[in-house]
VMD Tcl script that builds the backbone (N, CA, C; Angstrom):
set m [mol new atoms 216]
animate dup $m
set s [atomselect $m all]
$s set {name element resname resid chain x y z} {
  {N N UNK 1 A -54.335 -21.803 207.517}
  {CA C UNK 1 A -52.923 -21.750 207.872}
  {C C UNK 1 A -52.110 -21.478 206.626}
  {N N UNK 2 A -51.423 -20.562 206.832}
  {CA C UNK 2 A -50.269 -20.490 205.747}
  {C C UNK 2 A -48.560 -20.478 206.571}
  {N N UNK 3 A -47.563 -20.632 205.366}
  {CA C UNK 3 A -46.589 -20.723 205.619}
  {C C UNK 3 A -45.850 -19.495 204.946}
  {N N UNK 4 A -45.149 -18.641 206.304}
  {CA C UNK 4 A -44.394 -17.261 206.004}
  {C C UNK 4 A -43.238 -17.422 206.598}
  {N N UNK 5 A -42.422 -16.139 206.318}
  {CA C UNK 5 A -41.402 -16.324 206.781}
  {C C UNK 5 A -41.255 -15.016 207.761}
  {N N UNK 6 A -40.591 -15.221 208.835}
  {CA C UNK 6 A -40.749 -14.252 210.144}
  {C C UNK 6 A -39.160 -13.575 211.004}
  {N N UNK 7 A -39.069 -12.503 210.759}
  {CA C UNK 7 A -38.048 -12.266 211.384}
  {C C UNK 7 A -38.066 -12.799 213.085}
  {N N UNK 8 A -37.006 -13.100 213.749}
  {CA C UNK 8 A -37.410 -13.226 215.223}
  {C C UNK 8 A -36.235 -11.594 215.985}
  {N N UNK 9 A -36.910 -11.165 217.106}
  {CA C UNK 9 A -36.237 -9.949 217.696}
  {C C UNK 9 A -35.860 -10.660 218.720}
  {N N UNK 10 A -34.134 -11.304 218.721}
  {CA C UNK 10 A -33.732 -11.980 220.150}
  {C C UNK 10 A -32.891 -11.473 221.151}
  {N N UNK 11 A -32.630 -11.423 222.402}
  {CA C UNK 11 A -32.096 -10.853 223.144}
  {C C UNK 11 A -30.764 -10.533 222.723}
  {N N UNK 12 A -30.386 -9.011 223.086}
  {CA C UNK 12 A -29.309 -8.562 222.871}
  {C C UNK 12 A -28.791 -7.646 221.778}
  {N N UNK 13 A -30.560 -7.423 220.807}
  {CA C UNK 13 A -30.915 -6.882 219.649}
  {C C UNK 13 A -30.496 -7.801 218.298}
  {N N UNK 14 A -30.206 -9.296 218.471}
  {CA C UNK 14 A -30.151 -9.872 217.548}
  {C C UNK 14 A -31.226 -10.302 216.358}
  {N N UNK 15 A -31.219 -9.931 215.477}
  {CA C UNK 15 A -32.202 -10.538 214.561}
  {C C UNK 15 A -32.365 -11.673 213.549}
  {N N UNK 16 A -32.959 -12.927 213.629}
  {CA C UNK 16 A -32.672 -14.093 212.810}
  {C C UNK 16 A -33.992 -14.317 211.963}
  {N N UNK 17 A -33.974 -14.388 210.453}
  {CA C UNK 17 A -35.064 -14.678 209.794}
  {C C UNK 17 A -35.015 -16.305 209.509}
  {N N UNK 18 A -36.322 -16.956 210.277}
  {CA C UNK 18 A -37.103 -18.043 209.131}
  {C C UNK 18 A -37.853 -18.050 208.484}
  {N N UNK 19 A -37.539 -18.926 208.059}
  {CA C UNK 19 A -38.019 -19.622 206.585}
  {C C UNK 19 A -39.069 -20.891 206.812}
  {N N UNK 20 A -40.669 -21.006 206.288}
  {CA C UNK 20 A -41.187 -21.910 206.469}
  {C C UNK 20 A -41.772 -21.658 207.858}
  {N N UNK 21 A -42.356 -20.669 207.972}
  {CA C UNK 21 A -42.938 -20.742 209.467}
  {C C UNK 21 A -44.257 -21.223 209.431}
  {N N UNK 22 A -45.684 -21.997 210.283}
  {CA C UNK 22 A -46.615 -21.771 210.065}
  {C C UNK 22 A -47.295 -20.499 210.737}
  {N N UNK 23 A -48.157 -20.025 210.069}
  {CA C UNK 23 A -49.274 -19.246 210.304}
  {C C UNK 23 A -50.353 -18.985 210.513}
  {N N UNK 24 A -50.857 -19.563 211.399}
  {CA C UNK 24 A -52.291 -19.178 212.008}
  {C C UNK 24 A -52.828 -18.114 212.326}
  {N N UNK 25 A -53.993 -17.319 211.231}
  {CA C UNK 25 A -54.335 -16.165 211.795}
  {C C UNK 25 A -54.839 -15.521 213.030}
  {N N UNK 26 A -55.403 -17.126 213.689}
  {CA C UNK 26 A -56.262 -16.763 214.944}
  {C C UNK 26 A -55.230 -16.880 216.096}
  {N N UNK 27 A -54.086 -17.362 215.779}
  {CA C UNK 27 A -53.012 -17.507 216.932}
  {C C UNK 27 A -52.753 -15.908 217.086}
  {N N UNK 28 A -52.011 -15.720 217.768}
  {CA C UNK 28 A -51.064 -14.063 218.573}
  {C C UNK 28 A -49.778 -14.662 218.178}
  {N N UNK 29 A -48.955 -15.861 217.881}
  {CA C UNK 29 A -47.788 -16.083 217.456}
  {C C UNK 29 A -47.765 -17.184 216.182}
  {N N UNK 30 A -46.907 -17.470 216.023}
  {CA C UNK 30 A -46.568 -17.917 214.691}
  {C C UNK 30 A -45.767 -19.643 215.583}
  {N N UNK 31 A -46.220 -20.306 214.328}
  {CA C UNK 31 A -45.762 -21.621 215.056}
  {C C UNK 31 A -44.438 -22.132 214.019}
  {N N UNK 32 A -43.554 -22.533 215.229}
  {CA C UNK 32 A -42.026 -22.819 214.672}
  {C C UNK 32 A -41.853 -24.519 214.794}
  {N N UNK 33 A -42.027 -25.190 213.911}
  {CA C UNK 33 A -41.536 -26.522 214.004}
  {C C UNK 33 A -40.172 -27.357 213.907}
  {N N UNK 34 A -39.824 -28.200 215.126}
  {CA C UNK 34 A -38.599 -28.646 215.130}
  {C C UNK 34 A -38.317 -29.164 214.044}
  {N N UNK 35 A -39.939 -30.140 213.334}
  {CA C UNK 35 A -38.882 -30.813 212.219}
  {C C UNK 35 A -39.252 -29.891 210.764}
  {N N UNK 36 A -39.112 -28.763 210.706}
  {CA C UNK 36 A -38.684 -28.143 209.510}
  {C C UNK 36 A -37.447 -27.344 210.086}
  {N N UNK 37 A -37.184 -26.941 211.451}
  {CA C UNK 37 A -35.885 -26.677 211.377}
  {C C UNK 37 A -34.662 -28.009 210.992}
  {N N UNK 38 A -35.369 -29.059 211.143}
  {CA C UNK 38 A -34.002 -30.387 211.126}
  {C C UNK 38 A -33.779 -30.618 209.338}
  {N N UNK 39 A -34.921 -30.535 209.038}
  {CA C UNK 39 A -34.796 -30.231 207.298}
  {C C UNK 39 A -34.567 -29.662 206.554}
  {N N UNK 40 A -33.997 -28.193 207.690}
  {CA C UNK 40 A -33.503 -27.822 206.795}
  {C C UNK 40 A -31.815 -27.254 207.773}
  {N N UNK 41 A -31.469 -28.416 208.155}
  {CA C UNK 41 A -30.656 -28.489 208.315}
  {C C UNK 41 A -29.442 -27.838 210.076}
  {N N UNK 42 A -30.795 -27.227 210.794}
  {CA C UNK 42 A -30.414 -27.128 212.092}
  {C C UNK 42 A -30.545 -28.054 213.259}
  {N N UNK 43 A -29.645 -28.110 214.003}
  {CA C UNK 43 A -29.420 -28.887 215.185}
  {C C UNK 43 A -30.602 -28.668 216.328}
  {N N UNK 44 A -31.286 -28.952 216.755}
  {CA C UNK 44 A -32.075 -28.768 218.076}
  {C C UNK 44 A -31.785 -29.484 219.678}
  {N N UNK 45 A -31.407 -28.680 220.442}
  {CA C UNK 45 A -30.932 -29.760 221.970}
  {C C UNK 45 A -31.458 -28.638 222.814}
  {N N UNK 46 A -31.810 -29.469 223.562}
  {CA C UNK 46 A -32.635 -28.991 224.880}
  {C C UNK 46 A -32.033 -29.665 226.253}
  {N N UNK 47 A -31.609 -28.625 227.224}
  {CA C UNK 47 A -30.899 -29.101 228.171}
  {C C UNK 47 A -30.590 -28.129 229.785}
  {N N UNK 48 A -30.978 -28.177 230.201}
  {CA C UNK 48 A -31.610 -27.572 231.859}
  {C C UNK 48 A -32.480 -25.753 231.272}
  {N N UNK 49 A -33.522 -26.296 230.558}
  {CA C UNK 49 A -34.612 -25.351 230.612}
  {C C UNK 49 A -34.169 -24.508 229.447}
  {N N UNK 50 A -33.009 -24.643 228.585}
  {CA C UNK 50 A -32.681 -23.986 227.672}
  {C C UNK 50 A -32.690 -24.492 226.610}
  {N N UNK 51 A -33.243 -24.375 225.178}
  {CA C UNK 51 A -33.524 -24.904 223.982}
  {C C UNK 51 A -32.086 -23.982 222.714}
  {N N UNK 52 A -31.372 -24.877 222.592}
  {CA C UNK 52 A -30.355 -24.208 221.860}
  {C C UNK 52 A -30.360 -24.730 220.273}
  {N N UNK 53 A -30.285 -23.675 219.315}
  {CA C UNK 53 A -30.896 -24.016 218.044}
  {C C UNK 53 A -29.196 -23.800 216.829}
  {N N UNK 54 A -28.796 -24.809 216.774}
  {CA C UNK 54 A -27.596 -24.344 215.868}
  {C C UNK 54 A -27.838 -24.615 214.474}
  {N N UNK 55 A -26.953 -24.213 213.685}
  {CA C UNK 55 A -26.116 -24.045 212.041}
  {C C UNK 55 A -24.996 -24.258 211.677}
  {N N UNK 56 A -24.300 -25.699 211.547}
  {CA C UNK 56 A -23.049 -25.637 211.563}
  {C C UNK 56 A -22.293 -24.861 213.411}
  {N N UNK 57 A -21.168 -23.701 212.850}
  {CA C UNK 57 A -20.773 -22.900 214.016}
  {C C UNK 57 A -21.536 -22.264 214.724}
  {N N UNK 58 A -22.470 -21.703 213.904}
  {CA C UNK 58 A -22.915 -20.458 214.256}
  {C C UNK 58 A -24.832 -21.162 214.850}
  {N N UNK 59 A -24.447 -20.068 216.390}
  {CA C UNK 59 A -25.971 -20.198 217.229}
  {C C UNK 59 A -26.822 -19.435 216.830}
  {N N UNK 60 A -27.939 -19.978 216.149}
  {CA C UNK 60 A -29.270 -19.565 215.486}
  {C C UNK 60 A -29.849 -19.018 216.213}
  {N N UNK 61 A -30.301 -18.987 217.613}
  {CA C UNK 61 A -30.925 -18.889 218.652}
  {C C UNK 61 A -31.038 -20.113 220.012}
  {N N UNK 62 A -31.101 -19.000 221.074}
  {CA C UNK 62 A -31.373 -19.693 222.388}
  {C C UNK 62 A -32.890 -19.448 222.766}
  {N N UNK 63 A -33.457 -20.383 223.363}
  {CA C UNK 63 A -34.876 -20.285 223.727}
  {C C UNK 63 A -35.059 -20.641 225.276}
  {N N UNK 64 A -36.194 -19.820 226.384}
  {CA C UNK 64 A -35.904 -20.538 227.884}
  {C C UNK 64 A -37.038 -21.420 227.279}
  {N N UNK 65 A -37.121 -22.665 227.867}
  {CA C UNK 65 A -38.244 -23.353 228.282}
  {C C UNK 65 A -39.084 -23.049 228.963}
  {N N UNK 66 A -40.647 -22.980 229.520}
  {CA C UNK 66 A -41.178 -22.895 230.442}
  {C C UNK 66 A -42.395 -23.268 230.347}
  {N N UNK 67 A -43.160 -24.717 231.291}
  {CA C UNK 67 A -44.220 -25.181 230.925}
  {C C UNK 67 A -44.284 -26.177 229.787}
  {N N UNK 68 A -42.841 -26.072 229.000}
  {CA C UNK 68 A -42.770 -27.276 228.077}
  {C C UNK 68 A -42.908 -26.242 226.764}
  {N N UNK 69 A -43.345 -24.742 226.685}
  {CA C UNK 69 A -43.134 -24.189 226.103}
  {C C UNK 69 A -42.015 -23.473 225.416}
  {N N UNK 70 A -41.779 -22.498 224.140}
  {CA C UNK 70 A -40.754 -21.824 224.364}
  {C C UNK 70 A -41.028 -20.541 223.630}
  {N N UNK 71 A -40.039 -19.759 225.102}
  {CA C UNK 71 A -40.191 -18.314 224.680}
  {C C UNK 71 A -38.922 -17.990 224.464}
  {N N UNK 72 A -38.555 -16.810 223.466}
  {CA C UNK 72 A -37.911 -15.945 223.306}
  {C C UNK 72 A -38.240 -14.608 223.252}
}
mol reanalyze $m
mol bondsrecalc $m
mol representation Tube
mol addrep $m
């Protein structure tokens, strides 16, 4: 496992880079942890199937839930 950093492609053609992602080569995705987003300083709330990720004002990203998962 290593730790990279990953642009995300989110609806609407928005693009948001993190920082600190893990990396598993044998995965197909890259794993995003709540608590390195809280450390570094974003909000996380989850609330009728939607995972909303803030910064201060500004929305980092929205995620659907599904299965307990999350996609964007």
């Amino acid at each position: 496992m290593g730790i990279v950093s990953v642009t995300l492609k989110l609806v609407g053609g928005v693009t948001r880079t993190l920082q600190g992602v893990g990396n598993v080569l044998e995965l197909r995705r890259n794993l995003i942890s709540l608590g390195m987003l809280d450390k570094q300083g974003f909000v996380c709330r989850a609330k009728g199937g939607v995972l909303k990720i803030t910064k201060g004002s500004m929305v980092f990203m929205r995620a659907k839930l599904e299965n307990g998962f999350i996609f964007w």
